[in-house]
C-alpha positions in Angstrom: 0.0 0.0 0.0 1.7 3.0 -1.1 2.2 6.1 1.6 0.0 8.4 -0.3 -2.8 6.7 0.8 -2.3 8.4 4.4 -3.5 11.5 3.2 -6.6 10.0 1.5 -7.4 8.5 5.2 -6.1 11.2 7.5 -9.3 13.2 4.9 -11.6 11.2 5.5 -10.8 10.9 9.3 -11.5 14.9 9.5 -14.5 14.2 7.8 -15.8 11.8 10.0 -14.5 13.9 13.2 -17.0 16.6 12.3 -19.7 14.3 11.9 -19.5 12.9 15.2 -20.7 14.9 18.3 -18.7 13.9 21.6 -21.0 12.0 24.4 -20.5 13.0 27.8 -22.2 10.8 30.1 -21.4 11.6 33.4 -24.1 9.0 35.1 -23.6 4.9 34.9 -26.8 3.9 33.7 -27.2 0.7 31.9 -29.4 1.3 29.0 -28.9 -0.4 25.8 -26.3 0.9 23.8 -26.9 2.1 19.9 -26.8 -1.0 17.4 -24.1 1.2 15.2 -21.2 3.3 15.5 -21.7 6.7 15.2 -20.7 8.2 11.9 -20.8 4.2 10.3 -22.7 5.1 7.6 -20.0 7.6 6.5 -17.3 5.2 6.7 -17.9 2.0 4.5 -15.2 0.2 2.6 -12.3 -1.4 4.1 -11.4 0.4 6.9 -11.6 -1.5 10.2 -14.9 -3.1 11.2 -15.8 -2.0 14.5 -15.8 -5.7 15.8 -12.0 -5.5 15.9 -11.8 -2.2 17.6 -10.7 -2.4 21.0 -9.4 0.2 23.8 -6.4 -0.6 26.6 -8.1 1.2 29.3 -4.6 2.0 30.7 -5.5 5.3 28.4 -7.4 6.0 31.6 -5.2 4.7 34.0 -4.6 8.5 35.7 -8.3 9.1 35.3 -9.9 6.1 37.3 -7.1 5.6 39.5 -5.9 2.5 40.8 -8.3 1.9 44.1 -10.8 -0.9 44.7 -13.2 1.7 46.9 -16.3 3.1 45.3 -15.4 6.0 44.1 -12.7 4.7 41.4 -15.7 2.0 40.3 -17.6 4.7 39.7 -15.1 6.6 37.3 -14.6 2.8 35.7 -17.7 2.5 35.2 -18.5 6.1 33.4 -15.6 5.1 31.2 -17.2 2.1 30.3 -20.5 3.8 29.7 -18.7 6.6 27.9 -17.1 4.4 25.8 -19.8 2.3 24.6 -21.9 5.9 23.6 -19.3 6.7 21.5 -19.0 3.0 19.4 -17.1 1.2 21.1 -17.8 -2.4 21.7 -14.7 -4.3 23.1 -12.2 -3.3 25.6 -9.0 -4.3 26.7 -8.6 -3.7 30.9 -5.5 -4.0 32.9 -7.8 -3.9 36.4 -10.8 -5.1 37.5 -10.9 -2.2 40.5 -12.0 -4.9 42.8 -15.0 -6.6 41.0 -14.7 -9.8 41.1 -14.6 -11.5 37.4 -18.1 -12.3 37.5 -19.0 -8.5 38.4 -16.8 -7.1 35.8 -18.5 -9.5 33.4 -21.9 -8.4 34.5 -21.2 -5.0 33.6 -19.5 -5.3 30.7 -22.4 -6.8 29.5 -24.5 -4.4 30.7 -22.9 -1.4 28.2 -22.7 -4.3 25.3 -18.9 -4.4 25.9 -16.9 -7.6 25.6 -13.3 -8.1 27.1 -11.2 -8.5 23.7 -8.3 -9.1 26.1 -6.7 -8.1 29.5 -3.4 -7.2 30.9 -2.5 -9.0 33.5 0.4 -10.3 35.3 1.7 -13.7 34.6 5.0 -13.8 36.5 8.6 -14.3 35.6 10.8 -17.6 35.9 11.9 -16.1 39.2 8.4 -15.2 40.3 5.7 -17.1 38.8 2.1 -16.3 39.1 -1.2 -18.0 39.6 -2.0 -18.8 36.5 -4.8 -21.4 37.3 -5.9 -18.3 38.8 -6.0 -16.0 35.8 -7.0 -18.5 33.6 -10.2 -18.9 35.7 -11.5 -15.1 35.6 -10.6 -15.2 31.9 -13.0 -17.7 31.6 -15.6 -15.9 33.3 -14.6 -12.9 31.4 -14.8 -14.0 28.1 -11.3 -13.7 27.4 -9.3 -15.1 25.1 -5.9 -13.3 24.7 -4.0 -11.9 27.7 -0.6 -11.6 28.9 1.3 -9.2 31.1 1.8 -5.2 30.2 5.1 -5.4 29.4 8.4 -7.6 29.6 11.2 -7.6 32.0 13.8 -5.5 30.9 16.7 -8.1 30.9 20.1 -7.6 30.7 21.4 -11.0 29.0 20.4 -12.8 26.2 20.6 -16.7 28.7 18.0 -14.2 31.0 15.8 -13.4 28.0 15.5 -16.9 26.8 14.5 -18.4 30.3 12.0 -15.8 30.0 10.9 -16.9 27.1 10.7 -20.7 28.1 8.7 -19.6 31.2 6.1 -18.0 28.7 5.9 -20.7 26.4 5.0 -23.1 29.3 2.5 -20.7 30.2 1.4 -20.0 26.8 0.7 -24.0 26.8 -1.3 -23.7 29.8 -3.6 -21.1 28.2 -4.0 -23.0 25.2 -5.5 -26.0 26.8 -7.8 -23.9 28.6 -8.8 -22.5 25.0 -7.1 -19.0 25.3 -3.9 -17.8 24.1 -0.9 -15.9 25.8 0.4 -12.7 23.9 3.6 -10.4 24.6 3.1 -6.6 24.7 6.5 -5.0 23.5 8.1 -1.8 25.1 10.9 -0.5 23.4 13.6 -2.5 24.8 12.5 -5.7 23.2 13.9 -3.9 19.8 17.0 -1.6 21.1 18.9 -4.9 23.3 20.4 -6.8 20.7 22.9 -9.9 21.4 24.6 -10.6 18.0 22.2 -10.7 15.4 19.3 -10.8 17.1 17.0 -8.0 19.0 15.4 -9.6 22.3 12.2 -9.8 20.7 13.5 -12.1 17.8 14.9 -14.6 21.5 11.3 -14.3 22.6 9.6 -15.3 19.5 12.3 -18.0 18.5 11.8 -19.3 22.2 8.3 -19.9 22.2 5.8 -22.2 19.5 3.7 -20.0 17.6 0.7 -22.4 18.9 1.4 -21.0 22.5 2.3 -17.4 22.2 1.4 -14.6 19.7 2.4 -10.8 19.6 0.6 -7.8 20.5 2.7 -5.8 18.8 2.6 -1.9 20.2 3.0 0.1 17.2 4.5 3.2 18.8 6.9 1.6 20.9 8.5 -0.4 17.7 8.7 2.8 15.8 10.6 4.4 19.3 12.9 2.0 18.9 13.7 2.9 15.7 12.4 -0.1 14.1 9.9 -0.5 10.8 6.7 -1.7 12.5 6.4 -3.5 8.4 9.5 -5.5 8.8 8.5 -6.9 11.9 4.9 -7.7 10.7 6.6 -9.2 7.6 9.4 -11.0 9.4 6.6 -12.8 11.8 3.5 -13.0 9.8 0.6 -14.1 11.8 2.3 -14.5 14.9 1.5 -10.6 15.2 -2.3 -11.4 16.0 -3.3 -8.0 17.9 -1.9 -4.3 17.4 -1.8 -1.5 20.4 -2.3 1.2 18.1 -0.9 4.7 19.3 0.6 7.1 17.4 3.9 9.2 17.7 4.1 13.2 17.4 6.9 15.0 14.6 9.6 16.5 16.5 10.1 14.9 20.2 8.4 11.6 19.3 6.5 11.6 22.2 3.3 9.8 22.1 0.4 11.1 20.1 -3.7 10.6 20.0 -4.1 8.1 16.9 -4.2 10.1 13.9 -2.8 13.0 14.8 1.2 11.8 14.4 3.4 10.3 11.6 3.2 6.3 11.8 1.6 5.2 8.7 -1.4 3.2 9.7 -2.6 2.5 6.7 0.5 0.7 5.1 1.2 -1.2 8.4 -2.6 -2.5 8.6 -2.7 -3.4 5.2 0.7 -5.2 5.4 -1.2 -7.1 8.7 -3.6 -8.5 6.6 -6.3 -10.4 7.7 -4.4 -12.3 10.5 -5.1 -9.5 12.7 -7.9 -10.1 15.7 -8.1 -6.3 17.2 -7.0 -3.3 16.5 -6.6 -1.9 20.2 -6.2 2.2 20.1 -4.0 3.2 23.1 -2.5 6.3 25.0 -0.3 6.1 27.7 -1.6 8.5 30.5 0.2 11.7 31.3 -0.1 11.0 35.0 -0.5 14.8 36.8 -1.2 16.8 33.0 -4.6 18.6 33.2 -4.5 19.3 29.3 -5.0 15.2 28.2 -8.2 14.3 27.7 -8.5 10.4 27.9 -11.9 10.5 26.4 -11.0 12.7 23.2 -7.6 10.6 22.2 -10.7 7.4 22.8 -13.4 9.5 20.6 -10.5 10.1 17.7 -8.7 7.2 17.7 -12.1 5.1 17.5 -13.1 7.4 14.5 -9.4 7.2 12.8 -10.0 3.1 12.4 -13.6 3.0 11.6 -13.0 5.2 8.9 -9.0 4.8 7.5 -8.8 3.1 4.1 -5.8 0.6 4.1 
């Protein structure tokens, strides 16, 4: 896909922004939410369907906070609700805020939200977790793809490789429980390199493509200094989910989707149809009163739904 296509989509994304009015719902009820994404109708053809959108709610990680009281369920639950007004119907949590698994599933259901994945903790060689555990409230959940929010950064190559052995034994355990383990990258997997190969290459070669997949966090890559597309094309379907988050000219810091310089459109299209979800992401600016959680949501959702790739 050539890159002059990324002006025909960052068009039609304008387009579609001022067609779509923001939603702010500041109560939780748990009315039904609209059969279609707003602005659909303006956005036909291949762009991404919205049954593969999906949101990391880490985006609102310095919004909800990180308690289990009543107060931060009540900011997780107007994110949910806000998020479901504005199209979205999957979503990818990192905390349950103290519902239990069935709760959480009881009100994802209630907004017609499904769990595409979850981030959760699954331990180290060194300090394993419950997995039986995990495995459990995925199953109540829905879940099929989870896996931790990011790697260890380690320092040798024989510390790399246990790590990935320790995954692929977990990634085993999923799969017989009919789910499937995926690695979230940072930037180090890319810049720590031991001869010829980057630390991601140890953790792929390390593990069976039938236990662990990628989600492959398109910013992060790029940070690095790395083609997003030669990864994609180096591991084919093994890359089964993106965290799609863009990255701002100049400082490279990260950018509400659309807005910065990756090329979306050539990397989805390189993807092909091996990818599940297409997860928008921002990393919070913890303490920054000028990020607005729900507008990089609202504009990221609108940026897939309508890019042409």
């Amino acid at each position: 896909m050539k890159r002059s296509l990324r002006s025909t989509a960052r068009a039609v994304l304008l387009a579609a922004l001022s067609a779509i009015l923001f939603v702010g719902l500041a109560g939780t009820a748990t009315a039904a939410p609209p059969t279609a994404a707003p602005g659909a109708s303006d956005c036909a053809g291949r762009s991404v369907p919205v049954s593969k959108v999906s949101i990391q709610l880490w985006t609102f990680a310095g919004y909800v906070g990180f308690g289990t009281d009543a107060a931060t369920q009540a900011r997780h639950e107007e994110v949910l609700s806000r998020l479901s007004a504005m199209g979205y119907r999957n979503v990818e949590p990192f905390t349950l805020s103290g519902w239990t698994a069935e709760q959480y599933a009881a009100l994802l259901h209630g907004y017609g939200l499904k769990a595409s994945g979850r981030h959760v903790d699954v331990g180290t060689p060194t300090s394993p977790a419950d997995i039986a555990r995990i495995l459990e409230e995925n199953r109540v959940l829905g879940i099929e793809y989870f896996g931790s929010g990011g790697t260890p950064n380690l320092a040798t190559e024989a510390e790399w490789t246990a790590y990935a052995r320790y995954l692929d034994a977990v990634g085993e355990q999923a799969r017989r429980a009919g789910q499937t383990l995926m690695i979230h990258n940072h930037d180090w997997e890319f810049t720590d390199v031991f001869g010829s190969r980057t630390a991601f290459d140890v953790l792929m070669q390390n593990t069976q493509a039938k236990n662990v997949v990628s989600q492959l966090d398109l910013y992060w890559v790029s940070f690095a200094g790395v083609d997003p597309v030669e990864v994609i094309e180096r591991y084919g379907n093994r890359i089964r989910l993106f965290h799609v988050k863009d990255m701002r000219a100049g400082d490279r810091r990260i950018e509400i989707v659309g807005r910065g310089t990756l090329d979306f459109p050539e990397i989805f299209a390189t993807g092909g149809g091996s990818t599940r979800y297409f997860v928008v992401e921002h990393d919070p600016r913890f303490g920054d009163p000028t990020f607005d959680p729900f507008v990089a949501a609202e504009e990221g959702f609108a940026y897939l739904t309508c890019t042409r790739y």
